[in-house]
C-alpha positions in Angstrom: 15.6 -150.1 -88.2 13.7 -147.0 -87.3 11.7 -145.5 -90.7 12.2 -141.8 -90.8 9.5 -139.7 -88.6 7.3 -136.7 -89.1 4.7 -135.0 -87.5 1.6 -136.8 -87.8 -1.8 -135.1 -87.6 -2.6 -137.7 -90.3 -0.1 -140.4 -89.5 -0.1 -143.5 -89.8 -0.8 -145.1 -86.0 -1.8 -141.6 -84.8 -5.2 -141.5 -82.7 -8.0 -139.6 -83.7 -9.6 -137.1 -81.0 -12.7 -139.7 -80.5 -10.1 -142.7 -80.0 -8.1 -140.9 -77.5 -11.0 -139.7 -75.6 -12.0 -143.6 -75.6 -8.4 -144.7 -74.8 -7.6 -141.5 -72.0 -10.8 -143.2 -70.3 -7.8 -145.2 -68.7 -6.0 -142.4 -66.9 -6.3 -141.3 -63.7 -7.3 -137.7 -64.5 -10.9 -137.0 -66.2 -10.7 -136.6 -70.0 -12.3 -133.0 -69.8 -8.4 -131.9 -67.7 -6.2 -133.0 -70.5 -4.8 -131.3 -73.2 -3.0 -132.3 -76.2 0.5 -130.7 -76.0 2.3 -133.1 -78.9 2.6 -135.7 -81.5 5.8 -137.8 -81.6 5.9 -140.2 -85.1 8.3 -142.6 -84.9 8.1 -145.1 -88.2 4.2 -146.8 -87.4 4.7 -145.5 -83.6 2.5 -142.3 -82.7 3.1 -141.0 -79.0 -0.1 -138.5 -78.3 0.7 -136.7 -75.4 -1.1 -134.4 -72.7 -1.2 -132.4 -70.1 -3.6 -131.8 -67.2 -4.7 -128.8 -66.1 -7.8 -127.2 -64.4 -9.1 -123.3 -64.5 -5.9 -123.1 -66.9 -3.4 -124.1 -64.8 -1.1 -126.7 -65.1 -0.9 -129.9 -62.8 2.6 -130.5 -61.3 3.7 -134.0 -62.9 0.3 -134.2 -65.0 1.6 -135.7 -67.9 -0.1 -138.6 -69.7 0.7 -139.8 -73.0 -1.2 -142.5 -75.6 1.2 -144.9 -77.6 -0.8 -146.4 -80.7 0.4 -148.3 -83.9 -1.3 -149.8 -86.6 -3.0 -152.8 -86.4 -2.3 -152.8 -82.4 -4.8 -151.4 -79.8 -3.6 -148.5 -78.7 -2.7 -148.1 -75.0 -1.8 -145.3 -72.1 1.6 -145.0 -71.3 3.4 -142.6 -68.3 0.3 -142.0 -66.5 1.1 -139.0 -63.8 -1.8 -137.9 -63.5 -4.4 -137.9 -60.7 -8.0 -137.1 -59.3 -8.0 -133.4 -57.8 -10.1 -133.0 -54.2 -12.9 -130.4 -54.3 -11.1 -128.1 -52.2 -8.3 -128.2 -54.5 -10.0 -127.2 -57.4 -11.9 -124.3 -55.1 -8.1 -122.8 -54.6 -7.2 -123.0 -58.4 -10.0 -120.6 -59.4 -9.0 -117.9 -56.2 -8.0 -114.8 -56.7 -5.7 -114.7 -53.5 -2.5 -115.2 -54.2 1.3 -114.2 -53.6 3.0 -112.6 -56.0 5.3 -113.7 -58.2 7.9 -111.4 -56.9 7.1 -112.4 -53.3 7.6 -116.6 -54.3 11.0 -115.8 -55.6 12.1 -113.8 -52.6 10.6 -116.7 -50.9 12.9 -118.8 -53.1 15.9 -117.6 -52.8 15.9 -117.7 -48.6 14.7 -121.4 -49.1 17.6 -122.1 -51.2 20.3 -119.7 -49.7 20.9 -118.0 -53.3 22.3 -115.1 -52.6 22.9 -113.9 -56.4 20.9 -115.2 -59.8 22.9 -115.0 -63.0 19.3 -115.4 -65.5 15.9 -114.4 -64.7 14.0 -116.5 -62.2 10.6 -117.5 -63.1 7.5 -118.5 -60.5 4.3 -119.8 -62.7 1.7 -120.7 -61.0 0.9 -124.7 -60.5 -1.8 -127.4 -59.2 0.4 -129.6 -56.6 -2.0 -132.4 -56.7 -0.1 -134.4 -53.6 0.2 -131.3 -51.3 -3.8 -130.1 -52.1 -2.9 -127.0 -53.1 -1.8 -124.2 -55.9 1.4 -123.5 -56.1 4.0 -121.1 -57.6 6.7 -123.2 -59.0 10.0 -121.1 -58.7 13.0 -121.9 -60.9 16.3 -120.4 -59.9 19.6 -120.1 -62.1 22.3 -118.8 -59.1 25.9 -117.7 -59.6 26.5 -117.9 -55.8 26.6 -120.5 -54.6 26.5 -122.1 -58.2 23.1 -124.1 -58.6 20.0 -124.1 -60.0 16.8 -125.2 -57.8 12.6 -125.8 -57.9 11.3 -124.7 -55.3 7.6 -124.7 -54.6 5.9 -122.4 -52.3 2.5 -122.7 -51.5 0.6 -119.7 -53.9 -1.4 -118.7 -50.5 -0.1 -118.9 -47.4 3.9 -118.5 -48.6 4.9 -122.0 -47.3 7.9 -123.5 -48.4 6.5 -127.2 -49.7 9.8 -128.5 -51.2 13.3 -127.1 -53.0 15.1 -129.5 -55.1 18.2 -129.0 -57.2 18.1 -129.4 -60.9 21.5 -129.9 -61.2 21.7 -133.2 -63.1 24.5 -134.6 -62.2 31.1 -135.4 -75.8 34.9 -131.7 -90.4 37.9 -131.1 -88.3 40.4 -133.7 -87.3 42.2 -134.7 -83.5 43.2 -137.1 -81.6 40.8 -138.0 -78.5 40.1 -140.7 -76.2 37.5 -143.0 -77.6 35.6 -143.0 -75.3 38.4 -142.8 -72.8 42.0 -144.5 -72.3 41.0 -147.3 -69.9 38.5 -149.0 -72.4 41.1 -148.1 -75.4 43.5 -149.6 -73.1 41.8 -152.5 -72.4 42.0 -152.3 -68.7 44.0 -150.7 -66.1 47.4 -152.2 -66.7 50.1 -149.5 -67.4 47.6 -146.9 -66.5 46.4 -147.1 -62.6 44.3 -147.8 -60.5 43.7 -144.5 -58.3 43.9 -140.5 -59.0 47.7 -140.6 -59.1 47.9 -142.1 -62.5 45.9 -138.2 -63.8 49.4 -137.0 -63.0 48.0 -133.9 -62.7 46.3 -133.4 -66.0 49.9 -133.6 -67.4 50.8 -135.6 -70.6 52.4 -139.0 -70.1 54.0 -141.2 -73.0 51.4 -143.9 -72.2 48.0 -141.5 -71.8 49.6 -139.4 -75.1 49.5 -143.1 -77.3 46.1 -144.1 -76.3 44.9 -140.9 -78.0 42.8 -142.1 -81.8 41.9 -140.1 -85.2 38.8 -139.1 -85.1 36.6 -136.9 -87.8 35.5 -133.8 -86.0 32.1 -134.2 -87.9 29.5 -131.8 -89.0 30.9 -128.8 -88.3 29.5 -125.7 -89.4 30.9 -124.7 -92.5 32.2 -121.2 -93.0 33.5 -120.6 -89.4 36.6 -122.4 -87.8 35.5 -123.4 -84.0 34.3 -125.9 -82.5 30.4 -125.4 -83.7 28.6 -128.0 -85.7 24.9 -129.5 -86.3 24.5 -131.0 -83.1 27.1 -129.9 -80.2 28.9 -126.9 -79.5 31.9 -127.0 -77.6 33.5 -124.1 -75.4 36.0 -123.9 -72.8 35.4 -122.3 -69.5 37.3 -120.7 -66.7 37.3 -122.5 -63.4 37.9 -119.5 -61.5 34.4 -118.2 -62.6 31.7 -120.7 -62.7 29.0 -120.7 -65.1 30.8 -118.5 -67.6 29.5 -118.8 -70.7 33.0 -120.1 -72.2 34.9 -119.3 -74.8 35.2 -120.6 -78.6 37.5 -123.2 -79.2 38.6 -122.5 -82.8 41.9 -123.0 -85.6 42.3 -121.9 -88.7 42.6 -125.2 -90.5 40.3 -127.3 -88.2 43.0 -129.7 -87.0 44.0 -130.3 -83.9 45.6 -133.4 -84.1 48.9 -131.8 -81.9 46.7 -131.1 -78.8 47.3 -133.7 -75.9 45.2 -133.9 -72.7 47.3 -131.5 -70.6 45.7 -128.7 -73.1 42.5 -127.7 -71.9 41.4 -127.7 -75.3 41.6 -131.4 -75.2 38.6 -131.8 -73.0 36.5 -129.3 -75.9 37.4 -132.0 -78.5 36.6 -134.7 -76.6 33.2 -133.4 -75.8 32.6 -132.7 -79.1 33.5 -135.9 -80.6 31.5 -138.1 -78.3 28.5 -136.3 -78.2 28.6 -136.0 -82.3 29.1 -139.4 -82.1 25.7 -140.5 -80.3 23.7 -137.6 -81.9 24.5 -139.0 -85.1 23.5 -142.5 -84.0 20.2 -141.7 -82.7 19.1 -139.9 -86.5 20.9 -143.0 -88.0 18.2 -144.8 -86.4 15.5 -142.8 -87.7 14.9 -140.6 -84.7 14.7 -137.4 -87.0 11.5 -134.9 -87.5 9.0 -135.1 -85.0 10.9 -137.7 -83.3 14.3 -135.5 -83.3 15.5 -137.0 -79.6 17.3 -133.5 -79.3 16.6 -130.8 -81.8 18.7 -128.3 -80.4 22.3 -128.0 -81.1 23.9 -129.1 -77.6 25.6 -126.4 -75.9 28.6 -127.5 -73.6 31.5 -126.1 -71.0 34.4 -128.0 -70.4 36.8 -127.4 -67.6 34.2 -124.6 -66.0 34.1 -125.2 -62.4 37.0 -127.2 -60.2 34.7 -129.4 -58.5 34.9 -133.4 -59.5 31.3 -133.0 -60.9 29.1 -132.5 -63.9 25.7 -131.4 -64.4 23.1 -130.3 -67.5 21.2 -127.4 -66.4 17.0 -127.4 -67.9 17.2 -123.3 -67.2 19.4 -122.9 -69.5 19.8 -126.5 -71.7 23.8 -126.2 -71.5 26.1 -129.2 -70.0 29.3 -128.2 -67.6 32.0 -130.2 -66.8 34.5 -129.9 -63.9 38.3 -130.4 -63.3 38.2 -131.9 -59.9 40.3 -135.1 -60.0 40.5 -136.0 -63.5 39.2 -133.4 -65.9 35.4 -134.8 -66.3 35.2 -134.0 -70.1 38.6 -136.7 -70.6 36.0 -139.0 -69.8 33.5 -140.0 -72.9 31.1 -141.8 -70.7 31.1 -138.6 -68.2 30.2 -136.6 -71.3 27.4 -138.5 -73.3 26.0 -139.6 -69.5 25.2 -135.6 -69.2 24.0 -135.4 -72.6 21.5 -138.2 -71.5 19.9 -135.4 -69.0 19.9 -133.2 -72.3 18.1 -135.3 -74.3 15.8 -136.9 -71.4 15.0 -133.1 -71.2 13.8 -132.6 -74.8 12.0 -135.6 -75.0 10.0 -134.5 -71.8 10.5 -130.9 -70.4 10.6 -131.0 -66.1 11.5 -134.5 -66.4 12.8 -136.1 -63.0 10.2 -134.7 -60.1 10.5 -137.3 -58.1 13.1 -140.4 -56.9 12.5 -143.0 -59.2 11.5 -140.7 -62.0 15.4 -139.0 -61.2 16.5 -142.3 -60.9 15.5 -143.3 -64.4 17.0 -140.3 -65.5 20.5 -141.3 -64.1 20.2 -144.9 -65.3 19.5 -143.8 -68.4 23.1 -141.6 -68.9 25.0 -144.6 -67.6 22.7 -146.4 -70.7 24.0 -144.4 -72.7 27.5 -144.2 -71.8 27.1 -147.9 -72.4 25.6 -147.5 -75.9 28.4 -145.0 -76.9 31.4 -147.3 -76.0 28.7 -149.8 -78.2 28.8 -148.0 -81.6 32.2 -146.8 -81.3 34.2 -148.8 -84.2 37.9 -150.9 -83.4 37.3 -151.5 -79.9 38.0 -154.8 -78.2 37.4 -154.4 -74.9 33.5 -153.8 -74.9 32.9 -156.3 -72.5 36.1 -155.1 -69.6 33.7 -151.3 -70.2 30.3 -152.2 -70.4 29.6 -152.1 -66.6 32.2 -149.4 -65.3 30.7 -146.8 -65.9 33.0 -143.5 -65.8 36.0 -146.3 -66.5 39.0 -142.9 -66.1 36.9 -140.4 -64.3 36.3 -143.0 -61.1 39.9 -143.4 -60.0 39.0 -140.3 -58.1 37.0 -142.9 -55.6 34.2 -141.1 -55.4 31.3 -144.3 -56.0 31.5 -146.0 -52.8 32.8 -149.0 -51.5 33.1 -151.9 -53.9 32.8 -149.7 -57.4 36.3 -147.9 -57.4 37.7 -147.6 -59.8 34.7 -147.1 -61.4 32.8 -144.5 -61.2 29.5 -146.2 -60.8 28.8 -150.6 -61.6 25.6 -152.0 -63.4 26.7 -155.6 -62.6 25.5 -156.2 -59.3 28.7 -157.0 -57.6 28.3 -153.7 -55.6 25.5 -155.3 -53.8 22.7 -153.4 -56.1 20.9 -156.2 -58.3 17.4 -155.5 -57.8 14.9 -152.8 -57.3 14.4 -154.7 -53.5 18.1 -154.3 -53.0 18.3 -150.9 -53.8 16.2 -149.3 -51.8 17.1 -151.3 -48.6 21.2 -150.8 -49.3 21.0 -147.1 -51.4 22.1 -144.2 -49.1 19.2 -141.3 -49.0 18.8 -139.1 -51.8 19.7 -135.4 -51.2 16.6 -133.9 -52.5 14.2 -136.9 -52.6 12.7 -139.2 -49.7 13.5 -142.3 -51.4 16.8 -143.8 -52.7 19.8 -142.0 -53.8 19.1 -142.1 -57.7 22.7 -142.6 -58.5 22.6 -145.8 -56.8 18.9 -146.7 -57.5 19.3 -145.7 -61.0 22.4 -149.0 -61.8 19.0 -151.4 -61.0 17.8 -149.9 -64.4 20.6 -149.2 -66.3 21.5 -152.9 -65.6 18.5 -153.9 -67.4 18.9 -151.9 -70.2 22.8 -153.1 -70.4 21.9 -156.9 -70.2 19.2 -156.4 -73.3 22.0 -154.6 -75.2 24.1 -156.9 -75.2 21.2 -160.4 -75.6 18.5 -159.2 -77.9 18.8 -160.4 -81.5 19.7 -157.2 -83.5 17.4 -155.8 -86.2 19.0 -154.3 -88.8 22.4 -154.3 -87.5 21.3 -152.5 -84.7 20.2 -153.5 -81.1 16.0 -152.9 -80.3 16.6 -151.8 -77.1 17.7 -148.3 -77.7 14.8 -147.6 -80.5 12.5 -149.0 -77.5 14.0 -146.7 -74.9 13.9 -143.9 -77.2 10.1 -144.3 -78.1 9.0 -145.1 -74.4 11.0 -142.0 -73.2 8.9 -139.4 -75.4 5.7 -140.8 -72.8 7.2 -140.8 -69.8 5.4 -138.7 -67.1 7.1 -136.3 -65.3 7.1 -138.2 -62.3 7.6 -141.3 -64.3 8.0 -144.7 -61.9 10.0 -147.8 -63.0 6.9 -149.8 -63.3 5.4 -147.4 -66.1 8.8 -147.3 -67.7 8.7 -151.5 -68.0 5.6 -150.9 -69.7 6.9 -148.1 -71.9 9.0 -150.7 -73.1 7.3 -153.4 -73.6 4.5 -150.6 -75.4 7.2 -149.6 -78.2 8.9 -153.1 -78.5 5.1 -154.4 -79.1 4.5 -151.7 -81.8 7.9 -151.1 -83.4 9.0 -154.6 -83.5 5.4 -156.8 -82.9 6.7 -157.6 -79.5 9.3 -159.7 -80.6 11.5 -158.8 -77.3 8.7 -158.7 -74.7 9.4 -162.0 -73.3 13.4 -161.3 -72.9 12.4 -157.1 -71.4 9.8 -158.9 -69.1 12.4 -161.3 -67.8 15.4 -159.3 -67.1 13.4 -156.3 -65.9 10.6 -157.9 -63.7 12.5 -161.4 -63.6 16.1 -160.2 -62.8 15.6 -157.0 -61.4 12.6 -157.4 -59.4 10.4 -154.0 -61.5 6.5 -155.5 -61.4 5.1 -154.3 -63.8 2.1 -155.0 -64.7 2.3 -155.2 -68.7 5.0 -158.4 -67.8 3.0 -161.6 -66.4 
């Protein structure tokens, strides 16, 4: 288990300035570009990372981070950074630019956003793979709803790329844990396709699988649905990205309400996301090494679109009604939340395909690891590869995953990195693979070593190793630097006593080559 973190100046495993120097030698970027932005302690594991820049501005995806440990040479992990052409650098120090004004105009026609609902921002930024400076517009719209990155070039006005950053759980009740397929045990009784929702109406069956829970950690004082780590509201379909509205009683229990109450989808979210929160610190992810600091802001029923999304402009998580009611669905909710917290852990994360795809693999992780920890079930192994188990009997995965939502067991054809790309549709705002689909190849892996690596402390290494290896991810983080993220934290947390078992399923099974695995 974990040992409680702080932030280390002086800690134990941390680097001094001379040592990283030494160790940086090993990026791609010169030493004299980077700058320390933070120091993660996690037990014996400092993550030192930086950021490169040049004539004070920031490189797009220039993160690079140093993991180091006691007794165990310290090593560079999430290495985004790069060598910047001469003419480059002779653009960051001109004074002839657009305005900031002018790039969001720019912005908005790129994206068709007709109206903003939050104030746009357009800093300025090194685009190492286009050659140029930038200014990095980010875009909050209320019509159509969305929020988008666009970069336009900081001279000439250009439009170099828009991308969406859409990315798409003590009171008492009685919620689905984590939803009434896996407390089922299966489909029987249930169904198969969208007609056994029934139209978000109660049924005897749906009503039973309902369990107690503990609303934990609830603010005291108040009576709503506000605690330590989640806040829950309900929104208003009819008027996307409201803000919501409280969810509260008197005496905190809401044992009576049943899923065709829209306040049923505010408990669940709640519950679940409490749930994993409270796992993670149990771990010893707390100080410095706090996977999510921030209380967790989300919106059930707030759009009627069969989709959910966290937004980084403004950190809160919204859940839609189309088919079933996203927020019934515990692996929907904590599979957001892993956006959240990938987003604390490293702001901007997701630039690029695989970096997005990581991102996605990790929710399903997650939605994995919350059906894990969560205590009386006996149907672990029907749920641990349907993912979105209720939510997918919309149909919306494909062919061969209904009625999943989404499969990390192969039998939908995607096994391997290799068989991803070639079978993956396109991604919507990347070149490569659609990082839905390209994302299962990792959160395959990660499934597999939950369920065979020897537990330490009661507790499975893979998610402290994930955890660890997330905080030095680059921006634009590939699935060959996250292998070696892991096999960096497993080495240093737990003397590498999973390396050979990581190396094999993610290199041997799934076809990642990285080069920490042999």
């Amino acid at each position: 288990m974990v040992a409680g973190a702080t932030v280390s100046g002086g800690a134990a495993g941390a680097v001094s300035a001379q040592g990283a120097a030494h160790v940086l030698g090993a990026a791609r970027a010169p030493v004299a570009q980077l700058d320390r932005t933070r120091v993660v302690s996690s037990g014996n594991v400092t993550v030192t990372s930086y950021q490169q820049s040049m004539a004070g501005i920031p490189v797009l995806n220039g993160q690079v981070s140093v993991m180091a440990a006691p007794g165990v040479a310290p090593v560079v992990v999430g290495d985004g950074t790069s060598q910047i052409p001469a003419a480059t650098k002779a653009a960051a120090t001109s004074a002839r630019r657009i305005t900031a004004a002018r790039a969001v105009a720019i912005a908005k026609t790129a994206s068709k956003t007709r109206a903003l609902n939050a104030r746009p921002s357009a800093a300025l930024a090194i685009d190492a793979k286009a050659g140029t400076v930038v200014r990095q517009v980010e875009l909050q719209a209320s019509r159509p709803p969305g929020a988008f990155e666009v970069l336009v070039d900081a001279a000439s006005g250009e439009v170099l790329s828009v991308r969406s950053l859409a990315q798409n759980a003590t009171g008492s009740a009685k919620v689905y844990t984590p939803n009434p397929v896996v407390v089922n045990g299966g489909y029987k009784g249930i169904g198969r396709t969208l007609e056994a929702d029934h139209h978000d109406e109660d049924t005897k069956k749906l009503t039973a699988l309902r369990r107690q829970v503990a609303l934990e950690d609830l603010l005291s004082g108040q009576h709503c649905l506000v605690g330590t780590y989640v806040e829950a509201r309900l929104g208003n379909p009819n008027f996307a990205y409201d803000n919501g509205k409280p969810v509260c009683k008197g005496n905190l229990n809401w044992n009576k309400v049943t899923r065709s109450n829209n306040k049923f989808e505010a408990l669940e979210a709640y519950s679940q996301i409490d749930q994993v929160a409270r796992y993670y610190r149990s771990l010893g992810f707390t100080g410095s090494s706090d996977v999510h600091p921030a209380r967790q802001t989300v919106v059930v029923d707030d759009f009627p679109d069969d989709n959910s999304f966290y937004l980084p402009s403004d950190r809160r998580i919204r859940y839609g009604t189309g088919g079933v009611d996203d927020a019934e669905d515990g692996d929907v909710v904590v599979h957001e939340y892993g956006h959240a917290i990938q987003d604390a852990q490293r702001p901007g994360f997701g630039s690029t395909d695989q970096a997005g795809s990581l991102g996605e693999g990790f929710g399903d992780f997650q939605s994995a690891v919350n059906t894990y920890i969560t205590p009386g079930l006996s149907s672990y192994r029907h749920a641990e590869g349907c993912i979105f188990d209720w939510d997918g009997i919309g149909g919306y995965g494909g062919p061969g995953v209904r009625p999943c939502g989404r499969l990390a067991t192969g039998k939908d054809g995607i096994d391997t990195f290799a068989h991803a790309e070639s079978r993956c549709p396109p991604d919507q705002n990347f070149s490569g693979a659609d990082v839905h689909c390209l994302g299962e190849v990792w959160s395959r892996g990660l499934i597999d070593l939950l369920n065979s690596l020897p537990l330490v402390g009661g507790n499975p290494p893979i998610v402290t190793d994930v955890l660890v290896s997330q905080f030095g991810y680059a921006n634009n983080e590939t699935f060959q630097q996250a292998v070696n993220g892991l096999v960096a934290a497993d080495t240093m947390h737990f003397a590498g006593a999973d390396v050979t078992a990581i190396c094999n399923e993610m290199k041997g099974q799934r076809g990642i080559d990285a080069s920490s695995c042999p």
